[in-house]
FIFI-466074 format. One record per residue (C-alpha): residue in three letters; z, y, x. Coordinates in Angstrom, 3 decimals, m for minus. Example, Ala and Ser with C-alpha at 12.3 -4.5 7.8 and 13.67 -1.06 7.14 Angstrom:
2
<pt "ALA"; <7.800; m4.500; 12.300>>
<pt "SER"; <7.140; m1.060; 13.670>>
This chain:
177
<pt "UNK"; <122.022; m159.266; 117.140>>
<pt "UNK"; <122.739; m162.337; 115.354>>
<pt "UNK"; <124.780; m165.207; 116.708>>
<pt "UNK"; <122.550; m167.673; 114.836>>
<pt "UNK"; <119.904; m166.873; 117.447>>
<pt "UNK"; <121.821; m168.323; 120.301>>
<pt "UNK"; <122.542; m172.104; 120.745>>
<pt "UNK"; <125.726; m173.844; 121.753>>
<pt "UNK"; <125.437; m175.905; 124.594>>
<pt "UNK"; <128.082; m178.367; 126.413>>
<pt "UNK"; <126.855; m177.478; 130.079>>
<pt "UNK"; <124.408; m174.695; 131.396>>
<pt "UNK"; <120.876; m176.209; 132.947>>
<pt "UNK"; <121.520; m177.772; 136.196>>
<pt "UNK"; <119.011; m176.370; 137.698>>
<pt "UNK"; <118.965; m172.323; 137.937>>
<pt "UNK"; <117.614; m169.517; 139.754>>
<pt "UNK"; <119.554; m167.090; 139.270>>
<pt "UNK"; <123.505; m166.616; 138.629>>
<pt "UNK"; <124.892; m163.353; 137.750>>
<pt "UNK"; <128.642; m162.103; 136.400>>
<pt "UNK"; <128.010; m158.263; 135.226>>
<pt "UNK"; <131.341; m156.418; 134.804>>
<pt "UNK"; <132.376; m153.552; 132.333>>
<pt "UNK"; <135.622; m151.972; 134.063>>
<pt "UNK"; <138.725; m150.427; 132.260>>
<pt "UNK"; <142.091; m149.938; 133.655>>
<pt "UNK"; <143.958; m149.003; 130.117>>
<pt "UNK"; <147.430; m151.210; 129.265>>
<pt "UNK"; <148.286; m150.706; 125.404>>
<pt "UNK"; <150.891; m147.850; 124.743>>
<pt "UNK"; <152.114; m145.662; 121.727>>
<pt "UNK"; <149.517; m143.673; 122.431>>
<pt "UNK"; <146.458; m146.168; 123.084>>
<pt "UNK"; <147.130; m149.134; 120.811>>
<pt "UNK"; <143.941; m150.989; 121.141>>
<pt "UNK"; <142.478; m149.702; 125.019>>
<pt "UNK"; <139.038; m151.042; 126.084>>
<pt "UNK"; <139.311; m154.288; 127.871>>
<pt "UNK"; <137.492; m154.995; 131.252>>
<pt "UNK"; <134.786; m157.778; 130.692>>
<pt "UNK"; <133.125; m160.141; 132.595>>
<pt "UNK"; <129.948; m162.195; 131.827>>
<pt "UNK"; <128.382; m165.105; 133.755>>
<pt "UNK"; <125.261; m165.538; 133.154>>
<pt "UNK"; <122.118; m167.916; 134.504>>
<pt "UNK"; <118.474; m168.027; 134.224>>
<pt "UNK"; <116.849; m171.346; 134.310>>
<pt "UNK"; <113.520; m171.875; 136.267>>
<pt "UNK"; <111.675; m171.740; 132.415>>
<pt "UNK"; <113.179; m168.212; 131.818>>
<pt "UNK"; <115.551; m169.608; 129.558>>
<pt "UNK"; <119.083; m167.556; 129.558>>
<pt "UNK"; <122.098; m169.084; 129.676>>
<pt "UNK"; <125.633; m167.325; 128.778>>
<pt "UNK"; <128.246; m169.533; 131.144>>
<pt "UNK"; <131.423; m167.863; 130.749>>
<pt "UNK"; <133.359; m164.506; 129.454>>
<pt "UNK"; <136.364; m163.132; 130.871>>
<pt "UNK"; <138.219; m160.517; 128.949>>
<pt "UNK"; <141.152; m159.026; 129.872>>
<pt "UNK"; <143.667; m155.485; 129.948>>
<pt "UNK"; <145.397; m154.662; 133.198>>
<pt "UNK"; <145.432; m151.554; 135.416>>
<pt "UNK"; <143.221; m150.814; 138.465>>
<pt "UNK"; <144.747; m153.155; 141.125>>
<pt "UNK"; <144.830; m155.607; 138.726>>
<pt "UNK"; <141.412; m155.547; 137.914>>
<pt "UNK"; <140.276; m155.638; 141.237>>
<pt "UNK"; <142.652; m158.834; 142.034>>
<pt "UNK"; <141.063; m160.547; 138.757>>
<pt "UNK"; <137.534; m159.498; 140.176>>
<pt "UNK"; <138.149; m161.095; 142.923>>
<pt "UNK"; <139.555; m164.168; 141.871>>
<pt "UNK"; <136.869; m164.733; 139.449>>
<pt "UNK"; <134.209; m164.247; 142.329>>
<pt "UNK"; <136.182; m167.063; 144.101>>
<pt "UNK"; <136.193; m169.380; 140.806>>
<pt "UNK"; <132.208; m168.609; 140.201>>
<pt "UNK"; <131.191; m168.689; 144.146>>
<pt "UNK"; <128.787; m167.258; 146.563>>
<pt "UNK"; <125.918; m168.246; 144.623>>
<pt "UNK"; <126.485; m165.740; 141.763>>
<pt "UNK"; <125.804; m161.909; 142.015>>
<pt "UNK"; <127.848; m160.069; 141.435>>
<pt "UNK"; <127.075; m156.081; 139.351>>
<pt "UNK"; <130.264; m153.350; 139.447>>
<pt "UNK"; <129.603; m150.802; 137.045>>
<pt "UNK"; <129.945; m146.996; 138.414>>
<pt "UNK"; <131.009; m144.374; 135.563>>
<pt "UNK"; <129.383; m141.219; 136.279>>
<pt "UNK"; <131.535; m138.633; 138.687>>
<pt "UNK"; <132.655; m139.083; 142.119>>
<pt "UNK"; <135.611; m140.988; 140.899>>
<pt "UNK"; <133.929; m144.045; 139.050>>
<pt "UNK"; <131.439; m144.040; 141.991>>
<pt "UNK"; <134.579; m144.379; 143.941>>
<pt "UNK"; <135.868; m146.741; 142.404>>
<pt "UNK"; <132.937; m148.899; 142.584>>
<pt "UNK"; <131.890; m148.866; 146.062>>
<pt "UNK"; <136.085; m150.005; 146.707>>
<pt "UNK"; <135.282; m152.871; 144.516>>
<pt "UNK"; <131.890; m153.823; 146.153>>
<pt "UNK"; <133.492; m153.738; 149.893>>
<pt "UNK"; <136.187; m155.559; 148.662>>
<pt "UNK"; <133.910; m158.282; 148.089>>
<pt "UNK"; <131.758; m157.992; 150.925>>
<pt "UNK"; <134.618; m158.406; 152.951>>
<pt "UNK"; <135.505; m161.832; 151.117>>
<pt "UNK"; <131.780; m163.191; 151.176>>
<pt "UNK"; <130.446; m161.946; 147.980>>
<pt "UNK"; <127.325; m159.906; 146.802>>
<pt "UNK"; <127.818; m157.370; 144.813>>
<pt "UNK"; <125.887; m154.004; 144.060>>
<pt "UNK"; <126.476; m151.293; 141.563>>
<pt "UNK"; <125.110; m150.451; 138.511>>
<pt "UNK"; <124.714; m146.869; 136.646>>
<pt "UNK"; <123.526; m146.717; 133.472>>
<pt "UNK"; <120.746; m144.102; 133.048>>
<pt "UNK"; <120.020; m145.350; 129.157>>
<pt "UNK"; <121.949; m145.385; 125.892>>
<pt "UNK"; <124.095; m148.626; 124.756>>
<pt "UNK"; <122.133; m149.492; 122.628>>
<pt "UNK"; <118.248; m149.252; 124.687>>
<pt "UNK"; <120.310; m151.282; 127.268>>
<pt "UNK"; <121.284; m154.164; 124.923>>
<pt "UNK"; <117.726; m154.609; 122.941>>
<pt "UNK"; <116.090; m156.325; 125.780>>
<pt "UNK"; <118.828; m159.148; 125.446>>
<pt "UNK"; <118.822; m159.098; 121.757>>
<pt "UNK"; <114.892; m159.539; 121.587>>
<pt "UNK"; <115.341; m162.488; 124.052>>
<pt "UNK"; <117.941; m163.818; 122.038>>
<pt "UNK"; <116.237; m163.657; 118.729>>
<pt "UNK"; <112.893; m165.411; 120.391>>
<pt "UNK"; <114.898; m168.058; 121.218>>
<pt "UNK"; <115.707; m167.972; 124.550>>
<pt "UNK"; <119.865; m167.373; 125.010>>
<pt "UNK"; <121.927; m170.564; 125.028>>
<pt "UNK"; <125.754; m170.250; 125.370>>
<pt "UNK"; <128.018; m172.704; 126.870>>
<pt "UNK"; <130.967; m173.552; 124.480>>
<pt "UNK"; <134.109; m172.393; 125.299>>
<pt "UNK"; <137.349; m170.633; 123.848>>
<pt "UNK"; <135.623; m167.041; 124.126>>
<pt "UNK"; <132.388; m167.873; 121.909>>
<pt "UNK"; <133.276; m166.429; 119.086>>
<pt "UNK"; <134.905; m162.924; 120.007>>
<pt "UNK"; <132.096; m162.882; 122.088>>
<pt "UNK"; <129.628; m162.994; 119.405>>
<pt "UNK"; <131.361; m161.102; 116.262>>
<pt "UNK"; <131.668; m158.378; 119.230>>
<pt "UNK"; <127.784; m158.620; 119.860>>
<pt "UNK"; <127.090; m158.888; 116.009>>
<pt "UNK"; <129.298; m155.610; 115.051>>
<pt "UNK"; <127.660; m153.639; 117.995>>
<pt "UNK"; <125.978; m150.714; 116.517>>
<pt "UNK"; <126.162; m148.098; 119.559>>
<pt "UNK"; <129.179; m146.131; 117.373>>
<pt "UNK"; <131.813; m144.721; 119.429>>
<pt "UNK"; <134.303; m147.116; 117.465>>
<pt "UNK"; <133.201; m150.305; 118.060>>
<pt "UNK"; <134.020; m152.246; 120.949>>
<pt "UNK"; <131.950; m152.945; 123.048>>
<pt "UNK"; <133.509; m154.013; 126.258>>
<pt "UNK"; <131.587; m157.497; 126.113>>
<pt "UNK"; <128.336; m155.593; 125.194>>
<pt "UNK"; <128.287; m153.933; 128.249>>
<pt "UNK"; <128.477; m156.353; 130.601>>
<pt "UNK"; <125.904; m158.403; 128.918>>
<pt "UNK"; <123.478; m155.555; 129.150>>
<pt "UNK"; <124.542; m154.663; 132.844>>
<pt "UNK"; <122.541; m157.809; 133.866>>
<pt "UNK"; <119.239; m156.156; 134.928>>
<pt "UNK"; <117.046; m159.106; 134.877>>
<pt "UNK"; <116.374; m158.765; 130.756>>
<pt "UNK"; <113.948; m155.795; 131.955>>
């Protein structure tokens, strides 16, 4: 992935069909013995009605579970009913848990959301968004988070240390396939 394949735009289209923020979940604070924890991440994305993508927003942030789930929420009230909503589930009976709390937590406010487990590597899961980036198809919408947001895209590799928080939730977004 190369940043140079994606424009900067002021606003998103007016007019799209689709609105989605994907989420990547963690629930780690820094310590002594976790300096530098994953972060949870949340991207908004839209599709126009010419298939062109459009990146609207990132949210990155560290905080434990409750936490999350109040920031989840709160960001499904700033982005509003229009926008689907996708909760990651870790594999186990705890991340699928953990999910499913998250989902009727925002089925009780208004919101659709459904789950998403991965069944592919990092790295098959990002190339669909990468190839539609590099044809030309991915705008951005300029904002204080562009550029951690793409030097975390650009260093992506699929190695175990890497971040790749943001990464995530931009490939969670199921429409690419």
């Amino acid at each position: 992935f190369k940043g140079e394949w994606v424009e900067i735009v002021s606003l998103r289209e007016p007019v799209v069909q689709k609105r989605c923020r994907a989420w990547d979940l963690s629930g780690s604070m820094p310590s002594e013995s976790t300096k530098n924890p994953d972060w949870t991440a949340g991207v908004l994305m839209s599709r126009d009605r010419y298939g062109k993508y459009c990146i609207e927003d990132v949210i990155r942030f560290r905080d434990r579970a409750h936490g999350v789930l109040e920031k989840i929420i709160q960001t499904a009230i700033h982005d509003g009913p229009d926008v689907d909503i996708i909760i990651p589930a870790d594999p186990g009976a705890a991340g699928k848990a953990y999910a499913q709390s998250i989902v009727r937590e925002l089925a009780e406010r208004g919101f659709y959301a459904r789950i998403f487990q991965a069944s592919q590597s990092k790295v098959l899961r990002f190339q669909p968004f990468a190839a539609v980036a590099e044809a030309g198809h991915v705008t951005m919408v300029r904002g204080p988070w562009n550029d951690e947001y793409i030097d975390e895209l650009e260093c992506f590799d699929g190695s175990r240390n890497i971040k790749d928080d943001q990464v995530d939730s931009t490939s969670a977004y199921r429409d690419w396939e």
